[in-house]
C-alpha positions as CSV (number, residue, x, y, z in Angstrom):
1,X,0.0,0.0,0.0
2,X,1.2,3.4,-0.9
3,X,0.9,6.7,0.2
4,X,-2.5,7.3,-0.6
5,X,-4.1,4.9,0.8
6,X,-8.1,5.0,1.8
7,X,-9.3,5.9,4.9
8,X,-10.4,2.4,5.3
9,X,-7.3,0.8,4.8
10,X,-5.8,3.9,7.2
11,X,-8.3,2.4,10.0
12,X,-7.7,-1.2,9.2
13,X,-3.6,-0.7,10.0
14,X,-5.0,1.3,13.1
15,X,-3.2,4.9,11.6
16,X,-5.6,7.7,11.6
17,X,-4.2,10.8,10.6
18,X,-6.3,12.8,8.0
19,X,-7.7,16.2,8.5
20,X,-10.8,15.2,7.3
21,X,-11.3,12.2,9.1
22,X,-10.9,13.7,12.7
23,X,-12.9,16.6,12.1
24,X,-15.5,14.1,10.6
25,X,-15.5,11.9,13.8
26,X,-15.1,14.9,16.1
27,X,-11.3,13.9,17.0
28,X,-9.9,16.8,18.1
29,X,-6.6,17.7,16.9
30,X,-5.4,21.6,17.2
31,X,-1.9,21.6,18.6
32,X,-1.8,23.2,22.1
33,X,1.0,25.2,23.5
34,X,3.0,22.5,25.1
35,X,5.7,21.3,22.7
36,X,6.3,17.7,23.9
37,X,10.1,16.7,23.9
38,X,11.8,14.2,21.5
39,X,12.3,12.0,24.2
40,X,8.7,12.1,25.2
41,X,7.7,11.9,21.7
42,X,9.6,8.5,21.0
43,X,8.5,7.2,24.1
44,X,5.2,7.3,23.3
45,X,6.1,6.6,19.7
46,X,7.7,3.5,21.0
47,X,4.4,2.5,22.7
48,X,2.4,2.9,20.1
49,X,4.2,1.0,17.9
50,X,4.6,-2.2,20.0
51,X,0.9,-2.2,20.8
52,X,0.2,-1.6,16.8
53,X,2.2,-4.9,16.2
54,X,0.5,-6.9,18.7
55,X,-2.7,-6.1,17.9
56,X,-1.3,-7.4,14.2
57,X,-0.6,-9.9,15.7
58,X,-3.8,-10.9,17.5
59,X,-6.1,-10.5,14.2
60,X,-3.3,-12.9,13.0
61,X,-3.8,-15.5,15.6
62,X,-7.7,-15.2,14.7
63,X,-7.2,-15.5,11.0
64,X,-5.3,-19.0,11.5
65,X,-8.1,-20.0,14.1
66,X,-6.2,-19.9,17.4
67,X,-8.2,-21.0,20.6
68,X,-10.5,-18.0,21.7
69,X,-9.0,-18.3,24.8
70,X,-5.8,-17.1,23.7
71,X,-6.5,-14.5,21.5
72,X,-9.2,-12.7,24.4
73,X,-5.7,-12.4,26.7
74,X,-3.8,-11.2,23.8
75,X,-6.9,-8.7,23.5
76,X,-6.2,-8.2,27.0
77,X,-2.6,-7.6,27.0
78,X,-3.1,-5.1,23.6
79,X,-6.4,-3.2,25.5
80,X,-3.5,-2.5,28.5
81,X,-0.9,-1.4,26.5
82,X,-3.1,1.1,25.0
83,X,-4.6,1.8,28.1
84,X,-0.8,2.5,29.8
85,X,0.3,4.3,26.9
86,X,-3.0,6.7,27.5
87,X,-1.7,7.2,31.2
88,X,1.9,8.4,29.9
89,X,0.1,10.9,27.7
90,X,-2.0,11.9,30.4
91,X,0.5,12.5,32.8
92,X,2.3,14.6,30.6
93,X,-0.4,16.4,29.7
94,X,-1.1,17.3,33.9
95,X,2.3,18.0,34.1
96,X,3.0,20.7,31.8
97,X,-0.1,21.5,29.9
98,X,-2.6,21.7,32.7
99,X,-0.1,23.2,35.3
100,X,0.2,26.3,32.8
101,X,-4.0,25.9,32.0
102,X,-4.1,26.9,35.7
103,X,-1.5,29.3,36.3
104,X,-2.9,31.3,33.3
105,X,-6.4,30.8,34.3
106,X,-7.0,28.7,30.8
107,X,-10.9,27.1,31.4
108,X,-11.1,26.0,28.2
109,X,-7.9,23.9,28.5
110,X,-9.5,22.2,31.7
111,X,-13.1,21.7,30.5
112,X,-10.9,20.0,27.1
113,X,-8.9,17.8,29.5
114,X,-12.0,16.7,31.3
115,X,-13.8,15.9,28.4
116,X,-10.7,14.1,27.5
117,X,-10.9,12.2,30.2
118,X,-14.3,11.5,30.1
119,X,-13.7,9.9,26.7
120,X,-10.4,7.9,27.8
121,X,-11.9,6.1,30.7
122,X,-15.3,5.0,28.4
């Protein structure tokens, strides 16, 4: 698959990254003022990544008809990853964008991070 690939195809390899998409599912995505470091970045990045391949994994185990069993834990395992990896952005999001949400008196930033929130912990 190239470049250009359809949204579908996006979504099926679990990248979503058009404009159009996240406006169209109400994903938002404006860049606020903390600028994350590299470090941070690749971290994450990292995470991502591993959770992307084991959830490849997992649809493989079900296309060659591995026990249920096994594939709900690997469900499992991929659902915490994802759900850790959320925690790490979170964090860094208390730390540094939230911290300066409060000492400049930034509501929106707040009501965004509870609304975040809200949506993470579905």
């Amino acid at each position: 698959m190239g470049e250009t690939h359809s949204h579908e195809a996006a979504m099926e390899h679990g990248a979503v990254h058009d404009h159009d998409y996240l406006h169209a599912h109400n994903i938002p995505h404006e860049h606020h003022g903390h600028t994350h470091s590299p470090e941070h970045i690749k971290r994450v990045s990292n995470r991502l990544a591993r959770a992307i391949g084991h959830l490849e994994s997992v649809k493989k185990m079900w296309e060659d008809g591995r026990d249920c069993a096994e594939v709900l834990i690997q469900l499992a395992a991929v659902r915490s990853a994802i759900n850790n990896t959320g925690k790490v952005i979170l964090k860094d999001h208390m730390d540094h964008c939230i911290v300066d949400a409060v000492e400049h008196h930034d509501h929106k930033a707040i009501e965004e991070l509870n609304k975040a929130i809200e949506q993470f912990i579905k």
